[in-house]
Steps between C-alpha positions, in 0.01 A plus 500: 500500500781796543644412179130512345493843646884617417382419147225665492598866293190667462327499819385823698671593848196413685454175298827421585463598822164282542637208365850500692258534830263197416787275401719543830192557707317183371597319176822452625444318857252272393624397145891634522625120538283347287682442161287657211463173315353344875235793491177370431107656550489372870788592622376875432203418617631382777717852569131701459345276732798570784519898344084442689567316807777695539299834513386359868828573667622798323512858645355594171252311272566470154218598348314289206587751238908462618488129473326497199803731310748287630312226247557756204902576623568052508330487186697763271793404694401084357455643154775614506697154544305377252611733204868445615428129483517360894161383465227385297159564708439795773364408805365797623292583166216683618281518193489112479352530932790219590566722856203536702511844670329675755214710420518887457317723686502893473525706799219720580590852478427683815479888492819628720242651828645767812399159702781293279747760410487502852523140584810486212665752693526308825490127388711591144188247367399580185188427247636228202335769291403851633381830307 
């Protein structure tokens, strides 16, 4: 996956930067040691299904919409091994629904209120989406 992304010219900082954070952050613990050849549909499965159990114990829940980029990052990065030649089949395709992933739900905007300005102020809590 880092030489996928060294070779990749023409993508935008923040692209870049997206990409570089899902891979390190979660492509790379769960499927780092798994040679690319050995990666099949339910072993990333299986990462998306500890990505969810794993939302229990951290400080901060990945939300739906998070775990379902990190889908879209594996599968360009699989593509990519495939026009180079490494492999044959991608795993992780999306269109064909081989990876089962968590629904996503929109958050409900919330107008921002003196009652939760205030609250934000004092807890540093905040709205997913506020306006």
């Amino acid at each position: 996956m880092d030489t996928w992304l060294e070779m990749r010219q023409t993508l935008s900082f923040n692209t870049r930067r997206l990409y570089t954070q899902q891979v390190n952050d979660y492509l790379k613990p769960y499927l780092g040691s798994v040679p690319l050849r050995s990666c099949t549909v339910a072993r990333v499965q299986a990462m998306f299904v500890a990505l969810a159990r794993g939302n229990a114990t951290r400080e901060r829940q990945l939300s739906s919409g998070h775990v379902r980029a990190d889908p879209g990052t594996l599968d360009a990065a699989l593509n990519g091994a495939i026009r180079v030649g490494l492999i044959e089949r991608n795993p992780a395709h999306l269109p064909a629904h081989l990876v089962e992933l968590p629904p996503g739900r929109r958050p409900r905007a919330v107008v921002w209120t003196e009652a939760r300005v205030a609250h934000w102020r004092a807890t540093g809590e905040r709205p997913p989406v506020a306006v």
